[in-house]
C-alpha positions in Angstrom: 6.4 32.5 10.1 9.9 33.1 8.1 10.7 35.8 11.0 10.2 33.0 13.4 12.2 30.1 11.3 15.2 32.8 11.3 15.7 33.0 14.4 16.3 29.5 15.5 19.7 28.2 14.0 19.6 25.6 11.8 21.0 22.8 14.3 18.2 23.8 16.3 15.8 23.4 13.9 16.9 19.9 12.9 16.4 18.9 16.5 13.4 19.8 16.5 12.4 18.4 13.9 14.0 15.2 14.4 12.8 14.9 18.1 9.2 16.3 17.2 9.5 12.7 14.2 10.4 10.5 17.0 8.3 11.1 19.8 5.2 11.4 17.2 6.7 7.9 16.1 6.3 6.2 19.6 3.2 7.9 21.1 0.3 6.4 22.1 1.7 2.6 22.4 0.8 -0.1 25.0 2.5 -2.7 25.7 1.0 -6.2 25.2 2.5 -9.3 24.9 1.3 -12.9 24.7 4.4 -15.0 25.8 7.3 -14.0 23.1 4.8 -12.3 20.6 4.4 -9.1 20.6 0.9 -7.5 20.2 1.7 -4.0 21.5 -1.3 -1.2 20.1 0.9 0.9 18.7 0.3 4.5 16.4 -0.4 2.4 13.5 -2.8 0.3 15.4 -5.0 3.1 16.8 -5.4 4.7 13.2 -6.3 1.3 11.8 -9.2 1.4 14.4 -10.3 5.1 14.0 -10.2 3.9 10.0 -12.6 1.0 10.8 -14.7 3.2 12.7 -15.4 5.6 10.4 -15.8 3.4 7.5 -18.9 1.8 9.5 -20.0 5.1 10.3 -20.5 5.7 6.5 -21.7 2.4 5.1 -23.7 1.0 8.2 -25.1 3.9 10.3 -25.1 5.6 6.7 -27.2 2.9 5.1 -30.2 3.6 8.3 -30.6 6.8 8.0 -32.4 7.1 4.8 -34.7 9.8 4.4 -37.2 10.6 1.2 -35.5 14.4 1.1 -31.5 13.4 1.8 -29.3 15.9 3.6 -26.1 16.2 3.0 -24.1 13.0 4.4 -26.9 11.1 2.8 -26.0 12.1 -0.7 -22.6 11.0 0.2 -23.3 7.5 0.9 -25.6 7.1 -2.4 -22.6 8.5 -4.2 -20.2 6.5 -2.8 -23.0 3.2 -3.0 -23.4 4.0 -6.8 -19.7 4.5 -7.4 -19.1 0.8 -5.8 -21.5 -0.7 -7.4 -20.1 0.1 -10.5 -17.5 -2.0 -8.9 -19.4 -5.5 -9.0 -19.8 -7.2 -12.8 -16.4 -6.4 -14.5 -16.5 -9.8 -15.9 -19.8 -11.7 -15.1 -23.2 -9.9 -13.8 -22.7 -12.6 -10.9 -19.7 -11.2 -9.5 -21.8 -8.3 -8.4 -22.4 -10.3 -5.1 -19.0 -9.6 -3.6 -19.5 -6.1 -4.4 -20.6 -5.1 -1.2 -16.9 -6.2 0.3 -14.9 -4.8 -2.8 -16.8 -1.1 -2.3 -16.2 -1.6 2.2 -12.7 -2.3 1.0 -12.5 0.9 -1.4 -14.2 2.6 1.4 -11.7 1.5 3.8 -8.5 2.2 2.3 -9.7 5.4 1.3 -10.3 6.7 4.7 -7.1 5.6 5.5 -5.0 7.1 2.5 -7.0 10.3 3.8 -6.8 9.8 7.9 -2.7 9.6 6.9 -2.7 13.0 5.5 -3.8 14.8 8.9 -0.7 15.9 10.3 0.5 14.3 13.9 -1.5 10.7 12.2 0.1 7.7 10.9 -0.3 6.6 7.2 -1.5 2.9 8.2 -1.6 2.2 3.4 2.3 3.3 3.7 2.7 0.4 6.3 3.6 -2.9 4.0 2.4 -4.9 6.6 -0.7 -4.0 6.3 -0.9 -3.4 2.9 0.2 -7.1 2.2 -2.5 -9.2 4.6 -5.0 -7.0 2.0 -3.4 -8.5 -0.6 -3.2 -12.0 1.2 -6.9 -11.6 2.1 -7.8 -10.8 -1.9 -6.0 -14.2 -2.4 -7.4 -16.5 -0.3 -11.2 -15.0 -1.3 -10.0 -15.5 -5.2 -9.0 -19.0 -4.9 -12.1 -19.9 -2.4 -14.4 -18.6 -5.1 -12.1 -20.9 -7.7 -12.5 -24.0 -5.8 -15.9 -23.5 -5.1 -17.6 -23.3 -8.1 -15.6 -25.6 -10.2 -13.6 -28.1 -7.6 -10.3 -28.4 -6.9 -9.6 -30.8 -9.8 -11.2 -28.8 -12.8 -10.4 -25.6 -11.1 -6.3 -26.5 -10.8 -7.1 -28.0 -14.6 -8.1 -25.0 -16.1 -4.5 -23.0 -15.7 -3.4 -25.2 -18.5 -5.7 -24.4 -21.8 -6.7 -27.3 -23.7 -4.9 -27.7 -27.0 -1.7 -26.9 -26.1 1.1 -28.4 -28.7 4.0 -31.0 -27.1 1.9 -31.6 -24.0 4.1 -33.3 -21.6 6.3 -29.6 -21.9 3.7 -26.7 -22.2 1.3 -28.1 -19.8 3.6 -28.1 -16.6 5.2 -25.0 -17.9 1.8 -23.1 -18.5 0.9 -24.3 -15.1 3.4 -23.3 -13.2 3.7 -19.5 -14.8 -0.8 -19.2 -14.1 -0.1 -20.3 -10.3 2.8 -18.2 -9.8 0.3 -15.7 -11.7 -1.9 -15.6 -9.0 0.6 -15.0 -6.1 1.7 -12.1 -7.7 -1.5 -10.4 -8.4 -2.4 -10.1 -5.0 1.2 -9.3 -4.3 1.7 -6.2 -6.8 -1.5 -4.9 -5.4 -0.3 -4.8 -2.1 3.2 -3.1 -3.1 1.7 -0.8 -5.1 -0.6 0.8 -2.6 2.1 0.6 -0.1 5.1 2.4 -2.7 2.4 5.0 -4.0 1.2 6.0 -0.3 4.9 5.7 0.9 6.5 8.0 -2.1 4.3 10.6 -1.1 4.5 11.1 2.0 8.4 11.0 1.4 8.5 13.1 -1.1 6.7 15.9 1.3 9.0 15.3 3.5 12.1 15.6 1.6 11.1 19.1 0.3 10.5 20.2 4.1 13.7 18.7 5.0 15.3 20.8 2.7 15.1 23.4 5.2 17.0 21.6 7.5 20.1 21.0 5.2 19.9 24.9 3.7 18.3 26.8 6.0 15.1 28.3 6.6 14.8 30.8 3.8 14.5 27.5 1.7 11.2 27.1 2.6 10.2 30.0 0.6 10.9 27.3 -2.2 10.1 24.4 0.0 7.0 24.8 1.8 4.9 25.8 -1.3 5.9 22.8 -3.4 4.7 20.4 -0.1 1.0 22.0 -0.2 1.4 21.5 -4.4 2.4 17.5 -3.2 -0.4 17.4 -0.5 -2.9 18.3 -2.7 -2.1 15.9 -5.5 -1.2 13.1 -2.9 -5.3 13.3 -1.7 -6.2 12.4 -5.5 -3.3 9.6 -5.1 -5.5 8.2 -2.2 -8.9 7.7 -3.9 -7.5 6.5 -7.1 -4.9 4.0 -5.5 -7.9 2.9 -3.2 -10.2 2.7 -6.5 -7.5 0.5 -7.6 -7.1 -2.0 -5.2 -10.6 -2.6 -5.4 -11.6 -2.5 -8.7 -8.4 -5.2 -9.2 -9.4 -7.1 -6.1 -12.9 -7.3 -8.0 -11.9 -8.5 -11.1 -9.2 -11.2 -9.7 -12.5 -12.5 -7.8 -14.6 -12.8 -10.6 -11.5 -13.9 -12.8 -11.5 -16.9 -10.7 -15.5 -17.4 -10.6 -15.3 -17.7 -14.6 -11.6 -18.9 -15.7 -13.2 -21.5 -17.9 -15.5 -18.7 -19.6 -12.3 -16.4 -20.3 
């Protein structure tokens, strides 16, 4: 490997390199438009599908093949079930009915965080786009499940605690500080998967474009400190995907039981 590195120049090797980025960068896009929007299937696009493909081939097709003596991939749904079920009831044993979409959604982003670290893939979790409709979607659910069981009246109420001292200035005040409170839960969640994911995958790639600045004998240094990143950026993807779900659960049943807390 280093014999072959040392015998293409470095200019070389940053063209590679570079062009190798690119052309990975546009592959595998069609072209669509409706009018003046663009809804072209790009890279991203067709790892967001392969990601919702397997994550129904775990939890559905998983879920039907139940057998009394499990085999293998049986054991790791029942895992995977009991782990998100642990998800459900952080705040109220009733919140354990949206625990079937928190543990898909743990399921979900997990096989993407991992599907991004296959080389020649595309991170979709490192995409803020994507990582922000999550965060939109965790919204709208928490504020459904607000308005639902109390009303919009008593539910908009309750962001302002009764007893407050000089009314006519805390109340407005405490109201506005608990609805900008809950945009930017939903927001940090999505920024934070998408910064952790992102920082990653750049920091991998800074150390391998070390050799591109210094030469190829760098990646004597270089190259083993990437596999050290890679390994520590798989337990990155299940804890950041724990984490958006566990927090997406708790904001839900924050909302189903703001008077109770």
């Amino acid at each position: 490997m280093m014999g072959m590195l040392a015998q293409i120049s470095q200019e070389e090797l940053r063209e590679k390199i570079l062009h190798t980025f690119t052309a990975g960068t546009d592959a595998w896009e069609i072209p669509l438009h409706i009018g003046p929007i663009d809804i072209s299937i790009t890279k991203a696009v067709w790892f967001l599908f392969l990601g919702a493909a397997v994550t129904f081939l775990i939890l559905f097709i998983g879920s039907r093949l139940l057998k009394d003596r499990p085999g293998a991939y049986q054991v790791i749904v029942e895992e995977i079930y009991g782990f998100g079920r642990n998800l459900g009831g952080q705040v109220g044993d009733e919140g354990r009915k949206w625990f079937p979409y928190t543990l898909s959604l743990f399921v979900f982003i997990l096989v993407l965080n991992l599907i991004g670290l296959v080389p020649n893939s595309y991170p979709v979790t490192a995409n803020i786009s994507f990582t922000l409709m999550l965060a939109i979607l965790t919204f709208l659910i928490t504020q459904f499940e607000g308005f639902r069981r109390y009303g919009p009246v008593t539910y908009l109420k309750s962001f302002a605690p009764p007893g407050l001292p000089a009314k006519p200035l805390m109340v407005p005040l405490m109201w506005f500080i608990e609805v900008l409170g809950e945009f930017t839960k939903p927001l940090t969640l999505g920024m934070r998967l998408y910064a952790n994911i992102l920082a990653g995958h750049l920091i991998i790639y800074v150390f391998l474009g070390l050799i591109l600045f210094f030469g190829s004998y760098v990646a004597l240094i270089s190259v083993p400190l990437s596999v050290v990143f890679y390994g520590f950026e798989v337990f990155v993807a299940v804890l950041q995907a724990y984490i958006f779900a566990i927090l997406t659960q708790v904001y839900i049943e924050l909302a189903m039981f703001r008077e109770d807390h």
